[in-house]
C-alpha positions as CSV (number, residue, x, y, z in Angstrom):
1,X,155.6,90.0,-91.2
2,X,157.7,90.7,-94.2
3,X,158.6,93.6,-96.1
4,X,156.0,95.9,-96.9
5,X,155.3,96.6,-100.3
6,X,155.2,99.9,-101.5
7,X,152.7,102.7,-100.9
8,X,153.4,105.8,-102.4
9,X,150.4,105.8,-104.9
10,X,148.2,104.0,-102.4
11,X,145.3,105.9,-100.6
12,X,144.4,103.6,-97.7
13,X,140.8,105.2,-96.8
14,X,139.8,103.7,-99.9
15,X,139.1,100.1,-99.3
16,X,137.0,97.7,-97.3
17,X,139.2,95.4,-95.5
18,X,138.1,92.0,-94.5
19,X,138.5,88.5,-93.7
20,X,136.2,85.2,-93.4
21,X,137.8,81.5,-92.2
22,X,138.0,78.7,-94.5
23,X,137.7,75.7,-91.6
24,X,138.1,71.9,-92.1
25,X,135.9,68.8,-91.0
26,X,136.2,69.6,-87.6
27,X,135.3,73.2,-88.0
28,X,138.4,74.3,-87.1
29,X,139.7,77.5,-89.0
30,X,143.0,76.9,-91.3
31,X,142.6,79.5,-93.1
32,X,141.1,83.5,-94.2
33,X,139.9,84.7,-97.0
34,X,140.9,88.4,-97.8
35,X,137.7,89.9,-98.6
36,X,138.0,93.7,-100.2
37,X,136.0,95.9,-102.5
38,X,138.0,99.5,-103.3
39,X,136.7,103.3,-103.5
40,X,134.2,102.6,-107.1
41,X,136.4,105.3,-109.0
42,X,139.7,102.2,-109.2
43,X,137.4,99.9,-110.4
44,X,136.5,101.0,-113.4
45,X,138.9,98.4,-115.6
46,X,141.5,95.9,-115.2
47,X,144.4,98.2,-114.4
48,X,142.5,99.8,-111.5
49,X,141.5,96.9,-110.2
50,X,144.9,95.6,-110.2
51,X,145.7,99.0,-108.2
52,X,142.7,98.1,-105.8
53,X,143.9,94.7,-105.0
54,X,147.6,96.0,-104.2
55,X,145.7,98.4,-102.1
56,X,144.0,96.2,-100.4
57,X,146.6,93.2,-99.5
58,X,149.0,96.5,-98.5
59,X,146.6,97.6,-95.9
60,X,145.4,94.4,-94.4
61,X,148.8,93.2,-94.0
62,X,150.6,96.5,-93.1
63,X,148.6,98.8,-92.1
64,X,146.2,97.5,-89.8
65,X,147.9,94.0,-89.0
66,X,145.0,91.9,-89.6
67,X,147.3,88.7,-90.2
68,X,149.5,89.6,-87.1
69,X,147.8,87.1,-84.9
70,X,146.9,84.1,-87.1
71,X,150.5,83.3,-87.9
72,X,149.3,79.6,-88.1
73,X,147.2,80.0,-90.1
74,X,147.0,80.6,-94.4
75,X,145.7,83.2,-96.4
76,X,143.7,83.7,-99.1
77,X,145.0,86.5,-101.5
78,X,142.7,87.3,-104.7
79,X,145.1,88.1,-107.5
80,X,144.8,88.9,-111.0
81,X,147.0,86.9,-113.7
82,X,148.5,90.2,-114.4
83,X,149.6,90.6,-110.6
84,X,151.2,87.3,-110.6
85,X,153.4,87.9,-113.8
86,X,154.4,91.1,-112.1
87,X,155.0,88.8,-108.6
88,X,153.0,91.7,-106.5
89,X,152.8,88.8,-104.3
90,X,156.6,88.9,-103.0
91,X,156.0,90.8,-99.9
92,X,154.0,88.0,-98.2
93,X,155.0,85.5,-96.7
94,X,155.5,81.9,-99.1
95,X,154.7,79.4,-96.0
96,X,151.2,81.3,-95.3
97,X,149.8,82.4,-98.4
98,X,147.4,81.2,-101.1
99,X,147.5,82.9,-104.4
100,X,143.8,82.6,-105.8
101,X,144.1,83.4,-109.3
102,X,140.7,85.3,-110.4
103,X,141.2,85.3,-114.1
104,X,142.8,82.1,-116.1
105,X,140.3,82.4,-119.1
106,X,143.2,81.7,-121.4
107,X,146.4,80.9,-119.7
108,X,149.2,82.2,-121.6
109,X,152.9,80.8,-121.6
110,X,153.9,83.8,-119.5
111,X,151.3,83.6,-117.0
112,X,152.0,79.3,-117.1
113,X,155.8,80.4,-116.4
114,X,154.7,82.6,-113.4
115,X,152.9,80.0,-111.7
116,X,155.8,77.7,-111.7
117,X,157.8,80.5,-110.5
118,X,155.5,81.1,-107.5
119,X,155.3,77.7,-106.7
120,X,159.1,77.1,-106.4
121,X,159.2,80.3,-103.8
122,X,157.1,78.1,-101.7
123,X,153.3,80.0,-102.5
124,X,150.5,78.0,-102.9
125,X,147.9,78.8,-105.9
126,X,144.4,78.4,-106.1
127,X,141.5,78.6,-108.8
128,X,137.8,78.6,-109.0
129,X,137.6,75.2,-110.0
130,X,133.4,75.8,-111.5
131,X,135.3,77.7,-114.1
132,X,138.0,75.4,-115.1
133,X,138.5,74.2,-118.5
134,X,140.0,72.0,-120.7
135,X,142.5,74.7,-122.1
136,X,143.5,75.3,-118.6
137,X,145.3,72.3,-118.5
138,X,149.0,73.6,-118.4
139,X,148.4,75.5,-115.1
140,X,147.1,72.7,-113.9
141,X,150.1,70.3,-111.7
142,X,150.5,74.1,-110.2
143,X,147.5,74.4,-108.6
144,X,146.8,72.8,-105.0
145,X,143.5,74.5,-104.4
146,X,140.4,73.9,-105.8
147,X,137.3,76.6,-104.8
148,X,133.9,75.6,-105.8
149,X,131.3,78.0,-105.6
150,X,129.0,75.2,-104.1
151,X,125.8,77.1,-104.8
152,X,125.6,77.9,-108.0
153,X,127.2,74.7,-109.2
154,X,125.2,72.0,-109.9
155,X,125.6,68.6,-107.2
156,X,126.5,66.2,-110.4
157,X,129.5,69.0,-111.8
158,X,130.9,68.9,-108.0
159,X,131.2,65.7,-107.9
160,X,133.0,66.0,-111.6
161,X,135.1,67.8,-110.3
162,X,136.4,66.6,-107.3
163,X,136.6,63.0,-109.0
164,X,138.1,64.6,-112.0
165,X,140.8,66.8,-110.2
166,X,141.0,64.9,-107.2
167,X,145.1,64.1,-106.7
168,X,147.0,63.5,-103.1
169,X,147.8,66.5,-101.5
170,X,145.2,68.7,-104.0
171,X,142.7,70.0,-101.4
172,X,138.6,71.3,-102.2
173,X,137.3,74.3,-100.9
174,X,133.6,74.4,-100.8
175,X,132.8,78.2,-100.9
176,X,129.0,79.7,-99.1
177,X,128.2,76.7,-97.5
178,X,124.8,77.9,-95.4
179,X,124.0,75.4,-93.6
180,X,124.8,72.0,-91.7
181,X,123.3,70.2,-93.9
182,X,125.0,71.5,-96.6
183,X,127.8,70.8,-94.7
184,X,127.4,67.5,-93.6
185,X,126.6,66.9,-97.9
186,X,129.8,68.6,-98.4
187,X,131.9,66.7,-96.8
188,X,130.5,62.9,-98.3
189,X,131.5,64.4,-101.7
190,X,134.4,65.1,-100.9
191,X,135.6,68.7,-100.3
192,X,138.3,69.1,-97.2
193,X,137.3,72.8,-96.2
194,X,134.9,74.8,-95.5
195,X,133.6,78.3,-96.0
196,X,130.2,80.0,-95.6
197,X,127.9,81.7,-92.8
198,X,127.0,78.0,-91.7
199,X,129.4,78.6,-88.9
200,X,127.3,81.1,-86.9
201,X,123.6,79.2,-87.5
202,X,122.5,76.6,-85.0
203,X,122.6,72.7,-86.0
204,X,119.3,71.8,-85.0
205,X,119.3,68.3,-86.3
206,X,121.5,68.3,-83.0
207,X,119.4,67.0,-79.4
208,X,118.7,70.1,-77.8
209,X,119.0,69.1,-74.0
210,X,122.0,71.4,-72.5
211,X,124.3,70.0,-70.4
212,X,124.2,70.9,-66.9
213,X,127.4,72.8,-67.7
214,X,126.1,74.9,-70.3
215,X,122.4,74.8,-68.1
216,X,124.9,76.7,-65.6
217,X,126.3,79.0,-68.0
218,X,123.0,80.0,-69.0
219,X,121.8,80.4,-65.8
220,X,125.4,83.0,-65.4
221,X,124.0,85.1,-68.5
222,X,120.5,85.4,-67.2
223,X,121.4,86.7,-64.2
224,X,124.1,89.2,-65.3
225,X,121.1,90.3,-68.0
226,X,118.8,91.5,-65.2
227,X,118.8,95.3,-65.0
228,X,120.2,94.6,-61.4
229,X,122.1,92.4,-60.5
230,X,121.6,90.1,-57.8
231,X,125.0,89.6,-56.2
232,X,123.4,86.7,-54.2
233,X,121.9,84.7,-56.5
234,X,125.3,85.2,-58.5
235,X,127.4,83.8,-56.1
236,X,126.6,80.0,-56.1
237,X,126.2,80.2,-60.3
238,X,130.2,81.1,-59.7
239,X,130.9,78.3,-57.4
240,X,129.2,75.4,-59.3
241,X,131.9,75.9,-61.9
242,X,135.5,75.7,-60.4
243,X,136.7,77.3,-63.6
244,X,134.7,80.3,-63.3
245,X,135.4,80.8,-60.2
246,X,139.4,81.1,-60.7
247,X,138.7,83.3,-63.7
248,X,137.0,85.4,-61.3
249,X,140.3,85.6,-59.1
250,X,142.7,86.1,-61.5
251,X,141.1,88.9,-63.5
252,X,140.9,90.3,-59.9
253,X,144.6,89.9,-59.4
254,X,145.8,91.1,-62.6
255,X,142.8,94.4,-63.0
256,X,144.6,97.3,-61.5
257,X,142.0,98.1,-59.0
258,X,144.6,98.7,-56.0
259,X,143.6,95.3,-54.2
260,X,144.7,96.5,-50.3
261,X,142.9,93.0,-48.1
262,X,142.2,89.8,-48.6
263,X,139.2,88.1,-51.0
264,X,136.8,86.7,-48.5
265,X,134.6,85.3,-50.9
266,X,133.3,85.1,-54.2
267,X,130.6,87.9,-53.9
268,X,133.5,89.7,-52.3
269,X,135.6,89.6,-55.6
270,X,132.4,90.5,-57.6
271,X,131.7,93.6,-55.6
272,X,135.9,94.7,-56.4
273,X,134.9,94.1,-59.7
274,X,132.1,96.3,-60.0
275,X,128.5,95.8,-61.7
276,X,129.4,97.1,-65.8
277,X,133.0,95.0,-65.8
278,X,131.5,92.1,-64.2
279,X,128.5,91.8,-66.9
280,X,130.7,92.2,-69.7
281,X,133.7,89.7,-68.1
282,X,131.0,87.4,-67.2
283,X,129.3,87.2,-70.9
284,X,132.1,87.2,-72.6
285,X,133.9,83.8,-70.4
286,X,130.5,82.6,-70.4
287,X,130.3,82.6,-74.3
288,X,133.5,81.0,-74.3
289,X,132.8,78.2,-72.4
290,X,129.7,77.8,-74.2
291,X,131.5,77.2,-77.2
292,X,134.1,74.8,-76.2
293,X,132.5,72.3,-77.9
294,X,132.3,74.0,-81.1
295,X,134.8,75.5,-83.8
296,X,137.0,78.0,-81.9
297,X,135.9,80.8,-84.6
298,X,132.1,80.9,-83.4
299,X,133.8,82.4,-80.3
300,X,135.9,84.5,-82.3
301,X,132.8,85.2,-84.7
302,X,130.8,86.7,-80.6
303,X,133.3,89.0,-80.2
304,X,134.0,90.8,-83.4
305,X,130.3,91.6,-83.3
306,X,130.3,92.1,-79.7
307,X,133.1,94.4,-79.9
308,X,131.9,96.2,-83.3
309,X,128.3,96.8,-82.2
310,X,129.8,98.7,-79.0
311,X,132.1,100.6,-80.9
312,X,129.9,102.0,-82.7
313,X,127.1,103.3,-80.0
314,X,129.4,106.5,-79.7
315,X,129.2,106.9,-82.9
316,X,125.1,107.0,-83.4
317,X,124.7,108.9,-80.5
318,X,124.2,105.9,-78.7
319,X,126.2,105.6,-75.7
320,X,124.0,105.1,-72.9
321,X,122.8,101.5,-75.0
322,X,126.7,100.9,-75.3
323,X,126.5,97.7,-73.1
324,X,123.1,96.9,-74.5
325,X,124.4,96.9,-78.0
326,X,127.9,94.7,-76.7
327,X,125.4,92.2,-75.5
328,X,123.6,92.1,-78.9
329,X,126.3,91.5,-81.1
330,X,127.5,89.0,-78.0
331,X,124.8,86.7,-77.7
332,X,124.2,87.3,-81.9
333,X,125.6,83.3,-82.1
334,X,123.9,81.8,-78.6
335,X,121.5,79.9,-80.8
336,X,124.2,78.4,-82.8
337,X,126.3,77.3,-79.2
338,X,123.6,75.7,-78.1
339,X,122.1,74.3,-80.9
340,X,118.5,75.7,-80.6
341,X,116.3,78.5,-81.9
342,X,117.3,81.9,-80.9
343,X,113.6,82.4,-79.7
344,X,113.8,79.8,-77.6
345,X,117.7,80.2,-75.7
346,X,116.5,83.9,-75.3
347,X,113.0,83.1,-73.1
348,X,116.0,82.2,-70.9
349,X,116.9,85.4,-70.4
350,X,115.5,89.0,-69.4
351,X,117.7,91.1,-71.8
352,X,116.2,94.8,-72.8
353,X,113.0,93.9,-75.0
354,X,114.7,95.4,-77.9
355,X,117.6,93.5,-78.0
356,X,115.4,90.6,-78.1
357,X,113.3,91.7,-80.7
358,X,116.5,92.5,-83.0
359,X,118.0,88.7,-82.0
360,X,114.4,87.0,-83.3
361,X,114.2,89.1,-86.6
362,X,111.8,91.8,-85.2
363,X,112.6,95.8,-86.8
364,X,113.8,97.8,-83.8
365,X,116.2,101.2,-83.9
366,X,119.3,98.4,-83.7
367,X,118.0,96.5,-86.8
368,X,120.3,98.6,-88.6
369,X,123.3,98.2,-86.5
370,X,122.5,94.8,-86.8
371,X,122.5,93.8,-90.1
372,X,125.4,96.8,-90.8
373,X,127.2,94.2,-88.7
374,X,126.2,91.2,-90.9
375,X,126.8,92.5,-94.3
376,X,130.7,93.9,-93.0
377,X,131.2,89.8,-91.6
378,X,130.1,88.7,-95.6
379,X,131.9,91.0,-96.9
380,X,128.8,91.8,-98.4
381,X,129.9,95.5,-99.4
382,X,127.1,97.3,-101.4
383,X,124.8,96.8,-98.0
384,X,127.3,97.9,-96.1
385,X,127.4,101.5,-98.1
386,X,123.3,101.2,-98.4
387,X,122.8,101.0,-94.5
388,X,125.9,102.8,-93.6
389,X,124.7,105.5,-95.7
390,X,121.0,105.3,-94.1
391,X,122.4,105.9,-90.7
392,X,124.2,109.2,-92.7
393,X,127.3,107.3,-91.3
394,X,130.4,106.8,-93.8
395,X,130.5,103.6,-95.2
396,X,134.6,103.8,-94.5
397,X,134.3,104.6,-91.4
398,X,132.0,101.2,-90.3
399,X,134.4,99.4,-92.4
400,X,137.5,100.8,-90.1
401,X,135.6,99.9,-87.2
402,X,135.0,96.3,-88.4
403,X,138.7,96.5,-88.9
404,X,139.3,97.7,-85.3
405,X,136.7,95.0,-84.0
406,X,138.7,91.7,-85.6
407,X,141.8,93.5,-84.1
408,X,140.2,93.8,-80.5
409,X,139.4,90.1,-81.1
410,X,142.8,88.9,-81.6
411,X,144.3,90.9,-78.8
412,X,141.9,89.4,-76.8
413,X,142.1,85.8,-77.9
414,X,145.8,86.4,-77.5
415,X,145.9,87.1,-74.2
């Protein structure tokens, strides 16, 4: 991206490393939030949280790339006042970053002088806007973004706010929205983005009929759930969908499976393919086309947890349930692409009795992977050690594979 900044006192297996999309109206991502917590020995004051923080925007960034493939989009970068008199910030890039200042208590001339500065270079600031003040007034014409904890701040002091602060160009950010109705409330009063686990949760205010497209693609997940696939019944699922059906080809064409005759058909193809690449192709385009009609991140959203819950079966001694476990993180958001319970898209399907059980709330032996793989998405970093810890699996360690997940993801998506 830019020039890294420096490392020499920086430990990097010391920090949680994560991201969450801030989307607009449409549901479309614009932007992620860095989401971090340190080691607990560099959080002890202000100074070491400072350290933390430069930890953490040094690995993200540098070390494991998370920002590589969202180059379109912003980012969110907590920051202390201290950090942004220093200009820690220089080493991202001005276009694509947000500055979200966490402590403004009592904005003093030097830190009022440092957000002009970072405005000229082209950074955008933001500020919790529950916690703004009169006396915060000189910072002010700096600040573009406005976050608003929207639940722990009372409806009428929203509204304040926005009609208060409200300027062109000046954007809201309504932060843990949980639902569409929240949503839908959110946007009459106002805000212009998004941010909360509302994404992944079904809008059942919504008709629940499925297309006969998506009646197809479920019918393509059911049958590459059985515990054997029938080739057969397979075949005309494919042919229904002209799109699928060239997927099918050109994964063919470009897999290095030493193609030596011609395709004569489409159960042809799926034989070359073979029974475990063709289940997990086959979920993974039908998820995708599942969601077409939704925000681009609940597809994004399938995979990470896809990809993290099969990561992980190696490590939990797990392997044998590896695809098991793909397919639960996988179909972890069908309720919220088809807009209907999760107990009812699953009687659809005859996936292992566990994996259902997990899906619909029940306490199985994945429960744990499960929710592991919740709390990392939040960000929600004390569960993460409490489960992790459980398991008598480092709490670093699930973070790096959440880390390698999103990074899977990408790849992927960039394809």
């Amino acid at each position: 991206m830019t020039t890294a900044a420096p490392t020499s006192e920086i430990i990097l297996g010391e920090v949680f490393v994560g991201r969450q999309p801030i989307v607009d109206t449409r549901q479309d991502p614009i932007a992620y939030d860095i989401l971090y917590r340190s080691s607990e020995h560099l959080e002890k004051d202000p100074q070491d949280r400072d350290h933390a923080t430069k930890l953490a925007v040094d690995h993200a960034v540098n070390c494991v790339s998370l920002f590589d493939h969202i180059p379109d989009k912003k980012i969110f970068v907590r920051i202390s006042a201290n950090l942004l008199i220093e200009q820690f910030y220089q080493f991202l890039p001005p276009n694509q970053t947000v500055l979200h200042l966490t402590d403004v208590c009592n904005p003093t001339q030097e830190l009022i002088d440092a957000c002009s500065e970072a405005t000229d270079e082209g950074y955008d600031l933001a500020i919790d806007s529950n916690t703004f003040e009169p006396h915060h007034a000189p910072i002010l014409p700096e600040i573009f973004w406005f976050i608003v904890d929207f639940q722990n701040t009372d409806a009428d002091k929203q509204k304040e706010l926005i009609e208060t602060l409200l300027i062109p160009d000046r954007k809201f950010v309504a932060q843990d929205v949980r639902t569409h109705e929240e949503l839908e409330y959110a946007k009459s009063i106002g805000y212009h983005y998004f941010h909360g686990p509302f994404l992944a949760k079904p809008c059942l205010a919504k008709s629940n009929e499925l297309t006969p497209a998506k009646q197809n693609m479920i019918s393509f997940i059911h049958e590459l759930t059985k515990p054997q696939i029938d080739f057969d019944a397979l075949e005309p699922i494919i042919k229904r969908d002209a799109a699928l059906s060239v997927k099918l080809l050109r994964l063919l064409n470009n897999a290095s499976i030493g193609l030596t005759r011609k395709i004569e058909s489409i159960k042809h193809a799926m034989l070359l393919l073979g029974e475990e690449p063709l289940r997990k192709w086959g979920s993974l385009v039908s998820i995708a086309c599942l969601g077409e009609d939704k925000s681009s991140e609940l597809t994004r959203i399938s995979l990470n947890r896809a990809n993290f819950c099969e990561t992980i079966a190696d490590k939990l001694n797990l392997t044998e349930r590896k695809l098991d476990l793909y397919m639960l993180g996988l179909l972890s958001t069908l309720d919220a692409l088809v807009d209907q319970s999760m107990q009812d898209v699953l009687n659809y399907l005859p996936i292992p009795e566990d994996v259902r059980q997990t899906l619909t709330g029940e306490t199985t032996e994945f429960s744990h992977i499960y929710n592991l793989m919740l709390a990392l998405e939040k960000g929600d970093f004390n569960t993460v050690q409490e489960l992790a810890e459980s398991e008598t699996f480092p709490p670093l360690d699930a973070a790096a594979l959440w880390t390698h997940a999103l990074q899977a993801t990408d790849e992927l998506l960039d394809a």
